[in-house]
Each structure stands twice: as C-alpha cells, then as structure tokens.
N, CA, C and O atoms as CSV, one atom per row, in Angstrom:
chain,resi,resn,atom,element,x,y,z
A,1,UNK,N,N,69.882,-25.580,47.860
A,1,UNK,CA,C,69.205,-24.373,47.589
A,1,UNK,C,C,70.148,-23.246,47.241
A,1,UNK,O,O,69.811,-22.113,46.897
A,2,UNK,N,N,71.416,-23.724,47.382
A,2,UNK,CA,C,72.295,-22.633,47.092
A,2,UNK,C,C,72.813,-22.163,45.790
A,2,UNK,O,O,73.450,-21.220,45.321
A,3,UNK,N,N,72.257,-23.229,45.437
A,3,UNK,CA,C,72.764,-23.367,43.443
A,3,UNK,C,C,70.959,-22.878,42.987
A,3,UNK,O,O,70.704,-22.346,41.907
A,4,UNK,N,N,70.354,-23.056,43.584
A,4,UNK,CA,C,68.922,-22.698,43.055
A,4,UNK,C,C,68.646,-21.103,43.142
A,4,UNK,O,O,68.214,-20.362,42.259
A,5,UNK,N,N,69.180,-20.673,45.006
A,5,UNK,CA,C,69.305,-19.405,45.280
A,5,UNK,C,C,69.984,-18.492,44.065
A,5,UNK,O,O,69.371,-17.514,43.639
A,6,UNK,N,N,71.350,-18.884,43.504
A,6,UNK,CA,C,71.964,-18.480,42.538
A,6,UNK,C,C,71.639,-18.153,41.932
A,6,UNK,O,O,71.809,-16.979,41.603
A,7,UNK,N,N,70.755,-19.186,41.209
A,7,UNK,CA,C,70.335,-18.685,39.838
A,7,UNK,C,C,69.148,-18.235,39.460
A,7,UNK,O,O,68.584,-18.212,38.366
A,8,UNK,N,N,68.701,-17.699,41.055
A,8,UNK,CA,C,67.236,-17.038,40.930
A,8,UNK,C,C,67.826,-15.549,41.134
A,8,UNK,O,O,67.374,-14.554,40.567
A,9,UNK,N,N,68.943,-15.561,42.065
A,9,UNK,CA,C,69.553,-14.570,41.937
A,9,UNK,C,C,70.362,-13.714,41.050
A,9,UNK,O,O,70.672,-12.541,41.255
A,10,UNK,N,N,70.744,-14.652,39.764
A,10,UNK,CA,C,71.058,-14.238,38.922
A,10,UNK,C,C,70.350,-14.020,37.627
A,10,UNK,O,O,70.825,-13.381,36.688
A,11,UNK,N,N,69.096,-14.638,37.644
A,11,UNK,CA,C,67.904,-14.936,36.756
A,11,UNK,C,C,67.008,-12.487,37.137
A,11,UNK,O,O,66.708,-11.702,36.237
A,12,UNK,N,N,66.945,-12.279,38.341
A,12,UNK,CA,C,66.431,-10.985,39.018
A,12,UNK,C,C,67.519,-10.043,38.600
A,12,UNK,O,O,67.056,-9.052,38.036
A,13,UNK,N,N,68.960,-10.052,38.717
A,13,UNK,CA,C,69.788,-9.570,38.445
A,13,UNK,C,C,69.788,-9.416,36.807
A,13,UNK,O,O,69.902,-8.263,36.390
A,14,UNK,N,N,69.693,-10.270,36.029
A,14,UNK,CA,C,69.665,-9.920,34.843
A,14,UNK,C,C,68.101,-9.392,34.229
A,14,UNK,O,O,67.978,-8.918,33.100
A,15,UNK,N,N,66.937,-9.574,35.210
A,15,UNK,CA,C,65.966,-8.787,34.211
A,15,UNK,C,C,65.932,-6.981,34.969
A,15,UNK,O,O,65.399,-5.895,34.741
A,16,UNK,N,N,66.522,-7.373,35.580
A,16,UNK,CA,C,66.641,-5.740,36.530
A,16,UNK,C,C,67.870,-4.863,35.440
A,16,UNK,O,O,67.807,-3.668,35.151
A,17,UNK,N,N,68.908,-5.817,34.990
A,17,UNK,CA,C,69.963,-5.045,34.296
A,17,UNK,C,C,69.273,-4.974,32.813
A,17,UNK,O,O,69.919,-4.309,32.004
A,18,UNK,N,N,68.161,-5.508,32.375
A,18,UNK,CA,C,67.641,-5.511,31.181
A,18,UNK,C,C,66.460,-4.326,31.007
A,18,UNK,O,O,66.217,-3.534,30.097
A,19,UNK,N,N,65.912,-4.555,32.169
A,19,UNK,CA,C,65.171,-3.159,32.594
A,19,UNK,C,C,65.401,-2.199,32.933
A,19,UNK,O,O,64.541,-1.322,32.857
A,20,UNK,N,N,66.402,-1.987,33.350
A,20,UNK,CA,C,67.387,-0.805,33.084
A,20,UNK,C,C,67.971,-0.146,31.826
A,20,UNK,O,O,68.150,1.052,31.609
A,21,UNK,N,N,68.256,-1.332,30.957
A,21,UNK,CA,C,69.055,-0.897,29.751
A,21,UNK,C,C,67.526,-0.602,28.801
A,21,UNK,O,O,67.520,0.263,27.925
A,22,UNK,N,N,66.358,-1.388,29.095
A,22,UNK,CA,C,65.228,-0.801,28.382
A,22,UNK,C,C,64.551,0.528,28.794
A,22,UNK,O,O,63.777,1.062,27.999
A,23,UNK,N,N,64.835,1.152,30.137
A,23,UNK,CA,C,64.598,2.507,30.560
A,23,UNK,C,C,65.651,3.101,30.009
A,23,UNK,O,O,65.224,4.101,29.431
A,24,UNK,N,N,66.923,3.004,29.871
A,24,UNK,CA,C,67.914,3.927,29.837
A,24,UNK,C,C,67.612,4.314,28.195
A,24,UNK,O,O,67.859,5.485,27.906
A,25,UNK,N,N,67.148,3.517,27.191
A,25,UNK,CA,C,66.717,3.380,26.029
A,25,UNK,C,C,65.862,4.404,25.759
A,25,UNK,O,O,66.101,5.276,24.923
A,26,UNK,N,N,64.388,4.312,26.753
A,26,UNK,CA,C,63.444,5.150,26.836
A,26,UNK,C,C,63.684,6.567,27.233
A,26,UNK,O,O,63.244,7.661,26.881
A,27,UNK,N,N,64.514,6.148,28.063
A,27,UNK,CA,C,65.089,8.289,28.708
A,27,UNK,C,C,65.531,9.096,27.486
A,27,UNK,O,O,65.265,10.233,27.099
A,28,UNK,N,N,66.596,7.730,26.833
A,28,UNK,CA,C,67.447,8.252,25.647
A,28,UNK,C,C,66.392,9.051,24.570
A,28,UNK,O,O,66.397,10.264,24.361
A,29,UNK,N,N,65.522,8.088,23.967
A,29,UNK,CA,C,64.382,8.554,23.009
A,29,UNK,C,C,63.632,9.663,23.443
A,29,UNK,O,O,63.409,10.710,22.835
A,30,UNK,N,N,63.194,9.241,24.793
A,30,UNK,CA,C,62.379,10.692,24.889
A,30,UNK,C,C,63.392,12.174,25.315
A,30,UNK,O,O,62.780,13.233,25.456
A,31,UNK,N,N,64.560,12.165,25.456
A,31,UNK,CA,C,65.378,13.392,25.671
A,31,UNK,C,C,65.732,13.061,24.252
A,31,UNK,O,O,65.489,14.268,24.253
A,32,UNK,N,N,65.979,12.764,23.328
A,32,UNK,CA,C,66.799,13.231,22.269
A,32,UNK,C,C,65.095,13.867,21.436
A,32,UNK,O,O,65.105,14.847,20.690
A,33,UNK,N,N,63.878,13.137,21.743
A,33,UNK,CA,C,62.711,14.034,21.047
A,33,UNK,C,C,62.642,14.835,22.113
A,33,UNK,O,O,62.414,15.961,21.672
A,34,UNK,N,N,62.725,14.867,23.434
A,34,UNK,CA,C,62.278,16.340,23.802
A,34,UNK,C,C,63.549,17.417,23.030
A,34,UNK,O,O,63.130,18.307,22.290
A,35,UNK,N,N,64.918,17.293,23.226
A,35,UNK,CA,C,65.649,18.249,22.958
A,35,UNK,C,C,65.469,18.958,21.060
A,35,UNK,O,O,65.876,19.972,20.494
A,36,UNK,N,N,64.677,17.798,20.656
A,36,UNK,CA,C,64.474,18.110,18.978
A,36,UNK,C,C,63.607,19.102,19.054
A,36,UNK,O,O,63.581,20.228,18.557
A,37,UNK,N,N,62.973,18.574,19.681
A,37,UNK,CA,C,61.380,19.780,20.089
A,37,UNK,C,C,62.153,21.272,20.604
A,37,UNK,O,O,62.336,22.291,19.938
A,38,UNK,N,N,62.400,21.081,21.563
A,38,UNK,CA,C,63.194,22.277,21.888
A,38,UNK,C,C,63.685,23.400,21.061
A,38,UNK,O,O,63.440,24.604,21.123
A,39,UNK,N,N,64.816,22.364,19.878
A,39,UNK,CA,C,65.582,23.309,18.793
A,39,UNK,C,C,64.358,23.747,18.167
A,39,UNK,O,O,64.254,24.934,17.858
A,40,UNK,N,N,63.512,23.017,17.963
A,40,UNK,CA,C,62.090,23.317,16.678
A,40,UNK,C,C,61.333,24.226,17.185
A,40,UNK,O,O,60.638,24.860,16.392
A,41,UNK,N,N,61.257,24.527,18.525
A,41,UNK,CA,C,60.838,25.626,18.792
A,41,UNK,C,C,61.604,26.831,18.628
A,41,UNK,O,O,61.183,27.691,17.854
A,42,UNK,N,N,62.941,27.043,19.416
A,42,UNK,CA,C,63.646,27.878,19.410
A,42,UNK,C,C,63.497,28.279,17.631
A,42,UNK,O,O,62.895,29.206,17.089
A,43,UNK,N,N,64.133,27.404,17.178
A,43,UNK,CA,C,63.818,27.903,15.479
A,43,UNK,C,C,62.420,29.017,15.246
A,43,UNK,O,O,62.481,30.106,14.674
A,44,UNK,N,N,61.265,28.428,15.824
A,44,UNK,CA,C,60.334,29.127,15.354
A,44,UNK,C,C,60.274,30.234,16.659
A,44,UNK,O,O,59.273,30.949,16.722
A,45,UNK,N,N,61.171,30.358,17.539
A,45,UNK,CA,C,61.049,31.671,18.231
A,45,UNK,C,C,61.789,32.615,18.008
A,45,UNK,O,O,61.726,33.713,18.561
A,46,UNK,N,N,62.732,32.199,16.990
A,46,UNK,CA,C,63.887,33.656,16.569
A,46,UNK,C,C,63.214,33.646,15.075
A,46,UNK,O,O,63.480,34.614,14.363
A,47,UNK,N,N,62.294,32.538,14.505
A,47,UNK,CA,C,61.927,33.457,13.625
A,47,UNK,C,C,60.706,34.167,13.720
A,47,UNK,O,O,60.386,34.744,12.680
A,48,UNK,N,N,59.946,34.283,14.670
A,48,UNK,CA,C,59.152,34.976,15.130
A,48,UNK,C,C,59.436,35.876,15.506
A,48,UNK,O,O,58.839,36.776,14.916
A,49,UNK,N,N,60.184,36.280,16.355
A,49,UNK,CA,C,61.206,37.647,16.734
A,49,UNK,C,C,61.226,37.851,15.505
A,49,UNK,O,O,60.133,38.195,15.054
A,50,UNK,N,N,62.161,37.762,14.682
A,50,UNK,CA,C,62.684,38.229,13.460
A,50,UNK,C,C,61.157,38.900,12.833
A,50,UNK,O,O,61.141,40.107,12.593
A,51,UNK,N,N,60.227,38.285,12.649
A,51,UNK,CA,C,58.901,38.848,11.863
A,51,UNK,C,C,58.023,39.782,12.665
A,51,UNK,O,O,57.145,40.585,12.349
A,52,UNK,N,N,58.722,39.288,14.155
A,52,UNK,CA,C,58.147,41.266,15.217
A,52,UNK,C,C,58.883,42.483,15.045
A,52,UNK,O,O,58.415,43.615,14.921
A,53,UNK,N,N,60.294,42.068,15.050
A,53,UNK,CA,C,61.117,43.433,14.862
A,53,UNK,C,C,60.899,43.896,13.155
A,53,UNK,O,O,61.128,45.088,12.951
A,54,UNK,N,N,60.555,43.217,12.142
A,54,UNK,CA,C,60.194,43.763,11.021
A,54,UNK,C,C,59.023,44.416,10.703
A,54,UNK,O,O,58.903,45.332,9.888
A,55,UNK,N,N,57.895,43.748,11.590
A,55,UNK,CA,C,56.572,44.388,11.451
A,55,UNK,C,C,56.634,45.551,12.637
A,55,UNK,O,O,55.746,46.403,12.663
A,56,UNK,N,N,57.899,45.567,13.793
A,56,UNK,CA,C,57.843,46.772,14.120
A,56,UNK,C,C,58.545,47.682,13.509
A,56,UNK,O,O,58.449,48.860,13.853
A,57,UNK,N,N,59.033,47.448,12.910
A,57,UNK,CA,C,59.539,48.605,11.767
A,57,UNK,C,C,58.699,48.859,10.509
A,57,UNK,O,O,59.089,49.896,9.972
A,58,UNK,N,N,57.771,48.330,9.903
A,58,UNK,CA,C,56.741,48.643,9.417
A,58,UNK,C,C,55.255,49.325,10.403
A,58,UNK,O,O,54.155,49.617,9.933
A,59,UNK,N,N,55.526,49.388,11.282
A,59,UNK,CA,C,54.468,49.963,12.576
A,59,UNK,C,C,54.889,51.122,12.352
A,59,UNK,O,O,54.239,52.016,11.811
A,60,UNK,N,N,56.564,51.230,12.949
A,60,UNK,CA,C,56.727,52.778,13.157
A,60,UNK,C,C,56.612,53.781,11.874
A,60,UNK,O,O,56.067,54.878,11.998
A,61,UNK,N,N,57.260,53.257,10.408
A,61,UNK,CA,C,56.910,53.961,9.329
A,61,UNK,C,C,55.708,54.198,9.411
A,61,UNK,O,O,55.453,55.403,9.434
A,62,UNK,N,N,54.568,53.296,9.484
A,62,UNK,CA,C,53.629,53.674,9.354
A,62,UNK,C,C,53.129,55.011,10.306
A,62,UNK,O,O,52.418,55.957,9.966
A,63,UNK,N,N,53.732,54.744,11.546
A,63,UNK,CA,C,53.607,56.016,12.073
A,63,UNK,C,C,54.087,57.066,12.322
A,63,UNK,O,O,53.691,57.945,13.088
A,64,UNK,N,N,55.527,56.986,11.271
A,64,UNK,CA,C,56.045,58.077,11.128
A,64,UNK,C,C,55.438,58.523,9.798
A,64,UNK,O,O,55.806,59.679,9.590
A,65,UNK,N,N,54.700,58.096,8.872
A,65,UNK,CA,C,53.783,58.537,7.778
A,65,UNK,C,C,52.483,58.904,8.345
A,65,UNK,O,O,52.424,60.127,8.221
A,66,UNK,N,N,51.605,58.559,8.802
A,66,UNK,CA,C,50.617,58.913,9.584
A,66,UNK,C,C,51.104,60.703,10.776
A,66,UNK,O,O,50.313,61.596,11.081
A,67,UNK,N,N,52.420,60.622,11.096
A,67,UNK,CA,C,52.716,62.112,11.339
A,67,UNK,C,C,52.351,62.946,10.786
A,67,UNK,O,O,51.424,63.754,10.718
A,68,UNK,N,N,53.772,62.484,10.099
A,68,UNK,CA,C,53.837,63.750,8.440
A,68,UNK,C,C,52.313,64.013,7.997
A,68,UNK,O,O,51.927,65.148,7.720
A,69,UNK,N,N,51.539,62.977,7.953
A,69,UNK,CA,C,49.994,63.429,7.404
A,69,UNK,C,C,49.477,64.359,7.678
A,69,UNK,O,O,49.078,65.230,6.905
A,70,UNK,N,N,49.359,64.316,9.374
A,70,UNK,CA,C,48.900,65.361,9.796
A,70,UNK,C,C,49.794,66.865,10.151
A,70,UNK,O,O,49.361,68.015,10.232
A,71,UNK,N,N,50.760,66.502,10.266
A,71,UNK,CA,C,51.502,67.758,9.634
A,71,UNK,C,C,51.504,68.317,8.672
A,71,UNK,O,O,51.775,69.518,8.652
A,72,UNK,N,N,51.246,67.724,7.724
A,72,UNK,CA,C,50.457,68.611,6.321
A,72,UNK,C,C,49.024,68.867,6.349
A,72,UNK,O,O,48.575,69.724,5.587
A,73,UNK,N,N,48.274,68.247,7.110
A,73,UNK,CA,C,46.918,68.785,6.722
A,73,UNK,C,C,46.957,69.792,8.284
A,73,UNK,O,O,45.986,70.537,8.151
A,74,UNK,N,N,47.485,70.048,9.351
A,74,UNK,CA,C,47.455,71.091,9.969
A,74,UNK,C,C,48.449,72.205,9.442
A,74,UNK,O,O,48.533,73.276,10.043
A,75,UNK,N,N,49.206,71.936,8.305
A,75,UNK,CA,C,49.550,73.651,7.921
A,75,UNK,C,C,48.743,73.556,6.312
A,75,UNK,O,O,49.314,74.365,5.581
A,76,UNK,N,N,48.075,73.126,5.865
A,76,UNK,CA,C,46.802,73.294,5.324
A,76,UNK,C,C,45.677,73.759,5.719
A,76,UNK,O,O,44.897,74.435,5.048
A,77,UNK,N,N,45.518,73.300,7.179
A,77,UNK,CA,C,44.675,74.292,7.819
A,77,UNK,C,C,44.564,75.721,7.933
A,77,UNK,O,O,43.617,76.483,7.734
A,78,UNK,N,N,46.354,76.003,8.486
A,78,UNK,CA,C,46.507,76.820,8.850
A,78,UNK,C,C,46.387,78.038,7.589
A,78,UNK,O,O,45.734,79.078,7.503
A,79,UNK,N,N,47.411,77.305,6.632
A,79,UNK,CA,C,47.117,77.899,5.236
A,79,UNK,C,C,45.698,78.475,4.817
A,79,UNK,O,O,45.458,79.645,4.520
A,80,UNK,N,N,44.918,77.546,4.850
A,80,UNK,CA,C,43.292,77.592,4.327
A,80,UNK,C,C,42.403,79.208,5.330
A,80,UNK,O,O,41.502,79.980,5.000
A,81,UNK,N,N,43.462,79.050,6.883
A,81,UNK,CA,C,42.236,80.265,7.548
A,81,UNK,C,C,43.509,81.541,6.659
A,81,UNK,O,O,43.291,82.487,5.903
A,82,UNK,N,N,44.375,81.151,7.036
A,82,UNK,CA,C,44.718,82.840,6.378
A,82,UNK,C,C,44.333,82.970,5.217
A,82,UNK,O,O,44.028,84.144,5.006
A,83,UNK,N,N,44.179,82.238,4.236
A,83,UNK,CA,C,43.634,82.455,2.760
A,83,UNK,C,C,42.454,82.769,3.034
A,83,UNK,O,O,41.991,83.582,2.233
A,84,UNK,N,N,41.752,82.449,3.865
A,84,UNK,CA,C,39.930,83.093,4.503
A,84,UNK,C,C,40.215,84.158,4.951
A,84,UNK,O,O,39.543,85.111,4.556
A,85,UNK,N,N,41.219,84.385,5.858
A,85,UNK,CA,C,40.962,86.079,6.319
A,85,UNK,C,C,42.129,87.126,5.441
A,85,UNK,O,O,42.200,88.265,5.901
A,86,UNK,N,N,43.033,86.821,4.228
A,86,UNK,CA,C,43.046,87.391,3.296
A,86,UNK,C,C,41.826,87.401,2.448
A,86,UNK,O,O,41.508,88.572,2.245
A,87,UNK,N,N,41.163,86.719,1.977
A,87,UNK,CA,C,39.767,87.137,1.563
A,87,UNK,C,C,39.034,87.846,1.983
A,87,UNK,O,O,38.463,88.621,1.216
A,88,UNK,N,N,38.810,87.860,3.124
A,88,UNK,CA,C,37.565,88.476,3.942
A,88,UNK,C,C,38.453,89.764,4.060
A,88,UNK,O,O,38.015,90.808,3.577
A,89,UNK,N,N,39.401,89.750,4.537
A,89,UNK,CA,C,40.171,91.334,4.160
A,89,UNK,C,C,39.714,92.152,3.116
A,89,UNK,O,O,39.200,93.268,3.194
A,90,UNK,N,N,40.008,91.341,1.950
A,90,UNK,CA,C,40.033,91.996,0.506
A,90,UNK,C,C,38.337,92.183,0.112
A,90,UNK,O,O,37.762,93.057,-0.538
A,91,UNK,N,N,37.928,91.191,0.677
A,91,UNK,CA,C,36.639,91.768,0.213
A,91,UNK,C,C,35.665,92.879,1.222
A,91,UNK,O,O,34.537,93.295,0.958
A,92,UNK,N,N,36.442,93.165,2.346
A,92,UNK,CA,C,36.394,94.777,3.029
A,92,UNK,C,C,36.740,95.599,2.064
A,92,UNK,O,O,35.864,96.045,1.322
A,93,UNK,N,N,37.775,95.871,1.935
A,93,UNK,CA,C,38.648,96.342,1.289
A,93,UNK,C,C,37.929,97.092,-0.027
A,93,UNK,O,O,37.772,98.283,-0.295
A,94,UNK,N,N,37.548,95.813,-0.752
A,94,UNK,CA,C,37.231,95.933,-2.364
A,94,UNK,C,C,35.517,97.032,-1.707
A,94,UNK,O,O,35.191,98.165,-2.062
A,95,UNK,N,N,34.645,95.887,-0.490
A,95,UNK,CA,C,33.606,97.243,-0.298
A,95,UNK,C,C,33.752,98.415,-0.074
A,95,UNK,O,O,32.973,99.275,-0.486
A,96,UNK,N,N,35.087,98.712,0.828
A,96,UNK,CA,C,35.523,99.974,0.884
A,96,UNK,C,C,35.570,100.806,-0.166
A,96,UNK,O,O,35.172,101.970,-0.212
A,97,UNK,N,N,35.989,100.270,-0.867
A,97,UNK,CA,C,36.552,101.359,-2.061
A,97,UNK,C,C,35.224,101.205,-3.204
A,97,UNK,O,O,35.017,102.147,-3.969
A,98,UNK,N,N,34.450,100.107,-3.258
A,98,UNK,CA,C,33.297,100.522,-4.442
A,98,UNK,C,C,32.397,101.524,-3.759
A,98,UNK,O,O,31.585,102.104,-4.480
A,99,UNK,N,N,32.433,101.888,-2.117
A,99,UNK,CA,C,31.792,102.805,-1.116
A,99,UNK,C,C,32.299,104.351,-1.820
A,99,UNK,O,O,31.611,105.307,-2.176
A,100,UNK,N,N,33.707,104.152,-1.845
A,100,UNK,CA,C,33.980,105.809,-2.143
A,100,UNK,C,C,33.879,105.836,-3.773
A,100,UNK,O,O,33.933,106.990,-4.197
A,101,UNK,N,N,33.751,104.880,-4.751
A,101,UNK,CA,C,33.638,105.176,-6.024
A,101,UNK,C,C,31.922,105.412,-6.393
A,101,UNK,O,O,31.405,106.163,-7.220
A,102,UNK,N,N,31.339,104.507,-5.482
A,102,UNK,CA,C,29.774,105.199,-5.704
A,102,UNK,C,C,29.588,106.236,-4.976
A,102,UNK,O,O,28.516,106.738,-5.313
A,103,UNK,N,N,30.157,106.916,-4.012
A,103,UNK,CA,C,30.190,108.501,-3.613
A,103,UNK,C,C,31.071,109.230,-4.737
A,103,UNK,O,O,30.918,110.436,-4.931
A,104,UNK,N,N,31.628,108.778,-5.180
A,104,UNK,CA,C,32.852,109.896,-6.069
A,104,UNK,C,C,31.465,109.968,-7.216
A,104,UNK,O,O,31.051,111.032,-7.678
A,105,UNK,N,N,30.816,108.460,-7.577
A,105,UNK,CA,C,30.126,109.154,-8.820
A,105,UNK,C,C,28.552,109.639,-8.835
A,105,UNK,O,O,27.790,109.646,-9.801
A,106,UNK,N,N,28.230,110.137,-7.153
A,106,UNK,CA,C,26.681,110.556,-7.012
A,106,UNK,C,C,27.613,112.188,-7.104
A,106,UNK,O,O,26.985,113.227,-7.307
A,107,UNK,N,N,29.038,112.190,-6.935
A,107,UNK,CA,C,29.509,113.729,-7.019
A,107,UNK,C,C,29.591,114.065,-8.326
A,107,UNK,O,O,29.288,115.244,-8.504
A,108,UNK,N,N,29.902,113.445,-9.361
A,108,UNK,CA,C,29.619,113.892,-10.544
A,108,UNK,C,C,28.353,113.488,-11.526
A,108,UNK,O,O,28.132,113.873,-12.674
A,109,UNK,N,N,27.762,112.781,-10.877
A,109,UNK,CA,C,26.387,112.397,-11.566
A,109,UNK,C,C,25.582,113.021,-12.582
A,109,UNK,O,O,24.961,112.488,-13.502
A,110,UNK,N,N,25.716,114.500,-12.202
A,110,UNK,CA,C,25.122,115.331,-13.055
A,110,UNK,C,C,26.129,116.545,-14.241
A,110,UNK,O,O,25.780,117.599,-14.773
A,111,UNK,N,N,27.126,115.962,-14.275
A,111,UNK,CA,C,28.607,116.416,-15.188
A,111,UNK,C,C,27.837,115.937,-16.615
A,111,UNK,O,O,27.312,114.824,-16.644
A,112,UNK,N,N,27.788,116.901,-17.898
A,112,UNK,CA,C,27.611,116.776,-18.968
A,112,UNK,C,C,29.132,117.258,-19.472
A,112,UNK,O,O,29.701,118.076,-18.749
A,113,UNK,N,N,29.742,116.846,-20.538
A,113,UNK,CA,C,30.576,117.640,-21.135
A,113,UNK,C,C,30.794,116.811,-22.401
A,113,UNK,O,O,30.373,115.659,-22.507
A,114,UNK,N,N,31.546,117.526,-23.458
A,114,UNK,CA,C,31.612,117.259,-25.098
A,114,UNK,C,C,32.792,117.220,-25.561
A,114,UNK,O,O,33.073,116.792,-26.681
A,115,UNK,N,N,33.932,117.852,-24.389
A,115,UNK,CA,C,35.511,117.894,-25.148
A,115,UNK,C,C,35.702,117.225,-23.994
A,115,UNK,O,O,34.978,116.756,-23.116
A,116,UNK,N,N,37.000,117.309,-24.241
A,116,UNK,CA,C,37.710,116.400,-22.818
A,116,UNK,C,C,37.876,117.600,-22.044
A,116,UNK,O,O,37.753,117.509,-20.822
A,117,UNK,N,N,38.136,118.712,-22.570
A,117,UNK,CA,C,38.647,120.048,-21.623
A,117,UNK,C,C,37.521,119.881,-20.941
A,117,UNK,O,O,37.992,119.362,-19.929
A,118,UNK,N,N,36.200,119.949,-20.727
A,118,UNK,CA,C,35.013,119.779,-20.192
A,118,UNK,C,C,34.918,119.130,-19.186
A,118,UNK,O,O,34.601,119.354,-18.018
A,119,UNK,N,N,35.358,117.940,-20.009
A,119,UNK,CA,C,35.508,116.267,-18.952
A,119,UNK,C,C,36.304,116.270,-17.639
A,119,UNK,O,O,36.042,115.722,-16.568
A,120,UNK,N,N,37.154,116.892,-17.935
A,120,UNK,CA,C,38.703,117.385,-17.027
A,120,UNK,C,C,38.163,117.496,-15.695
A,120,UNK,O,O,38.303,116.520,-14.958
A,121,UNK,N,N,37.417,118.783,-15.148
A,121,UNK,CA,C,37.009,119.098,-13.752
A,121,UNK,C,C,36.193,117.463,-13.066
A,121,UNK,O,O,36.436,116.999,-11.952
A,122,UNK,N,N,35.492,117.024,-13.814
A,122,UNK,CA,C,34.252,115.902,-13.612
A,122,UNK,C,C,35.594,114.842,-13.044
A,122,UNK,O,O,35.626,114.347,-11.918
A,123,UNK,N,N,36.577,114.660,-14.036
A,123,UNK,CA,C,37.779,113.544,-13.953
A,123,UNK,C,C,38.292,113.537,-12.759
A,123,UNK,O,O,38.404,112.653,-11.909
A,124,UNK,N,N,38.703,115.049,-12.817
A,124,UNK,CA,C,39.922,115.521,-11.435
A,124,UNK,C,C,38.820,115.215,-9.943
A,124,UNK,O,O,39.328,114.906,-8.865
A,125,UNK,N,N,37.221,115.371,-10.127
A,125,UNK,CA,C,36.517,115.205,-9.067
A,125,UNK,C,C,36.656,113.824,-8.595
A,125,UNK,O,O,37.063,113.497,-7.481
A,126,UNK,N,N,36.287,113.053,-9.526
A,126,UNK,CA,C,35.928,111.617,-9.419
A,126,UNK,C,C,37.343,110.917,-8.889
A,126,UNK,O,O,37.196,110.023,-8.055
A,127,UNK,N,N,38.665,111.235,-9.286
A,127,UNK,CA,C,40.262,110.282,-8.596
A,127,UNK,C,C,40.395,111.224,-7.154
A,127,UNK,O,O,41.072,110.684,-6.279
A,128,UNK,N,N,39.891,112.405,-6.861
A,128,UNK,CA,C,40.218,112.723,-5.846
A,128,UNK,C,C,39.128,112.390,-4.471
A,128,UNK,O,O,39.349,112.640,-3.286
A,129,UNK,N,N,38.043,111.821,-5.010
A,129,UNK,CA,C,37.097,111.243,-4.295
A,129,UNK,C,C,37.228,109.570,-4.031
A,129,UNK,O,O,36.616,108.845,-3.246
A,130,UNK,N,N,38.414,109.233,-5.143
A,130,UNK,CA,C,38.502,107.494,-5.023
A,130,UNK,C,C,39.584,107.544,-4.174
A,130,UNK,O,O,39.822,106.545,-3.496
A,131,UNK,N,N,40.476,108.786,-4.057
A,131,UNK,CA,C,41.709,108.693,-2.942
A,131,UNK,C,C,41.409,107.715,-1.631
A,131,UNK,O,O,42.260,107.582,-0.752
C-alpha cells in the first residue's frame, strides 16, 4: 500500500498544484481586467473633470455677462428717471413761463399801433412782463 499510498499521494498533489496554477491563471485575468477597467475609468474621470472645469468657466462668463447686463440696464434706469424728472422739470418750467407770456399779453391786449415808434411802449411792456 505504500507504492499505492504514493501515487495517490502524488496523483492529489498534482491536481491541487494544477488547481492552483488554474486559479493563479484566473486571479491573473481577472486583476489584469479589473486594473484595465480601472485605467478606463480614470481616463474617463480626468476627462470629465477636464469638461467640468471648462463648463465652469463657461458658467462663470456667463455670469460675469449676466452682471454687466444688469449693470447696464440699472444705470439705464437710473438714466431713464432723471431724463423723467428733467422733463417734468422743463415742462414746469416751459408752464411757467407760457403763465407769464399769457399775462404779459392780456397786458397789452388792447395796444393798437402803425409805426414801430408806437409798437415800442407795447414791446418794452410785453419782455418786461416775460422777465
């Protein structure tokens, strides 16, 4: 039994060293595809980075244009009320003064004259009433 023992013992010994070298096979394949996977990701994670830091730099223009926007349309605003209350000024203003030119001319209303020497007193009434 000792020559039989042997070579049962050496018969276990060699499918154990064969099953080994067929796992060590399998570890091999699946770490050299996991580590492929790995790079193939990493690849697509720096170029993903790469297409965030660009679209964040197209973010911020955009919101450094979207500023400026409204920085022009709030001194457009601002522009637009003083151009309203220069108007509204001027058109005080302009009533003011058609106020004293229709008083200057109920003061001469009834002025006839034929020379200018005539005209003269009626004239001198009417600019010293538009003062």
């Amino acid at each position: 039994m000792s020559a039989l023992g042997t070579l049962a013992g050496a018969a276990v010994s060699g499918i154990w060293k064969l099953a080994a070298i067929v796992l060590a096979a399998a570890l091999l394949v699946v770490a050299s595809s996991t580590a492929t996977g790995w790079w193939l990701a990493a690849g697509d994670r720096d170029a993903a980075r790469a297409e965030l830091v660009r679209e964040q730099g197209v973010g911020a223009a955009l919101r450094a244009a979207i500023s400026e926007q409204n920085r022009a349309i709030d001194g457009m605003a601002k522009a637009t009320l003083a151009a309203q209350e220069r108007g509204a000024a001027a058109q005080a203003a302009a009533a003011a003064k058609g106020k004293k030119y229709d008083a200057a001319l109920v003061q001469i209303a009834s002025a006839r004259a034929n020379t200018c020497d005539e005209a003269m007193p009626a004239v001198r009434l009417l600019l010293e009433g538009m003062r």
